[in-house]
N, C-alpha and C positions, 0 to 999 in steps of 0.2 A: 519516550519522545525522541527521535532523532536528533542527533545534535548538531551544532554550526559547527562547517570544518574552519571555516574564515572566516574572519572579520578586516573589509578593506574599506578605504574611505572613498568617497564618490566619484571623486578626483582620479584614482588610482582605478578603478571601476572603468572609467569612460577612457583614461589614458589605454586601456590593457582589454579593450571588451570581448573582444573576439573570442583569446586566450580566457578569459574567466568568462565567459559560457559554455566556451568548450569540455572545459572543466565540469560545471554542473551538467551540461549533455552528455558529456560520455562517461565521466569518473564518477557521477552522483554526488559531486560535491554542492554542500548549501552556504551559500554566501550572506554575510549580513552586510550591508552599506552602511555605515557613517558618515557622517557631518560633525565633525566640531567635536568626534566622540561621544556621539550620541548614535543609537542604532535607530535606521529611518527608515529600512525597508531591508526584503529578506529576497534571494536569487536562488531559485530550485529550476530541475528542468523540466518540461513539457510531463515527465511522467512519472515526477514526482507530485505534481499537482493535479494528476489527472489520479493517481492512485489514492491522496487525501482529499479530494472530492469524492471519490466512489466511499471509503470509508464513513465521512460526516452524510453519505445519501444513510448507508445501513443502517448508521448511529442515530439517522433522525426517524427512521420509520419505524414507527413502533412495534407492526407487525414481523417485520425481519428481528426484530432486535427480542421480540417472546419467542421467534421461532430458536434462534441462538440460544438464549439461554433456557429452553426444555431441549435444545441438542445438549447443551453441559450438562443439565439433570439427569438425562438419557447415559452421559457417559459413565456421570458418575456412581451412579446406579448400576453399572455393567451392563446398558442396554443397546448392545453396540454387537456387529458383528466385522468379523476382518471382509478386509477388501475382498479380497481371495474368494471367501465364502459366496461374498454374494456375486461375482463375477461369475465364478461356477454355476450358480442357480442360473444369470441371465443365459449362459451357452446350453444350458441344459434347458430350459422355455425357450429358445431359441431352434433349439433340436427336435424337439417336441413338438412346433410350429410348423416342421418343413415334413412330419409325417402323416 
């Protein structure tokens, strides 16, 4: 799980906002907000939340998620071949195609 780089209070959030988004836009930093020291919400950027949404999409679809794990069985099994290989095969059907 990724972790909070910061922890600022609300106050300090709205005083400085610019500056801490820019932060989680270009530096990837994740921010927690306070109140009273209490944590009340969390500040990530645009593509940090677009990449833990595509994750909980994979995690919720059942079908993605047996085809993931018969790929791990596949690896572990040694049923795997190198990239290389099969790049090789596509230029060589590829070559095969244009005779």
């Amino acid at each position: 799980m990724p972790e909070i780089d910061k922890s600022i209070s609300i106050s300090d959030f709205r005083e400085s906002l610019s500056n801490y988004l820019r932060e989680c836009v270009d530096f990837g930093r994740r921010l927690v907000l306070t109140h009273r020291g209490e944590s009340q919400a969390v500040v990530i950027s645009m593509a940090d939340w677009n990449s833990m949404m595509e994750t909980l999409e994979v995690l919720s679809n059942p079908e993605m998620m047996a085809q993931i794990i018969a790929s791990e069985a596949d690896i572990k099994a040694g049923r795997t071949h190198p990239a290389s290989a099969i790049f090789d095969q596509i230029d060589h059907d590829l070559a095969a195609g244009d005779e």
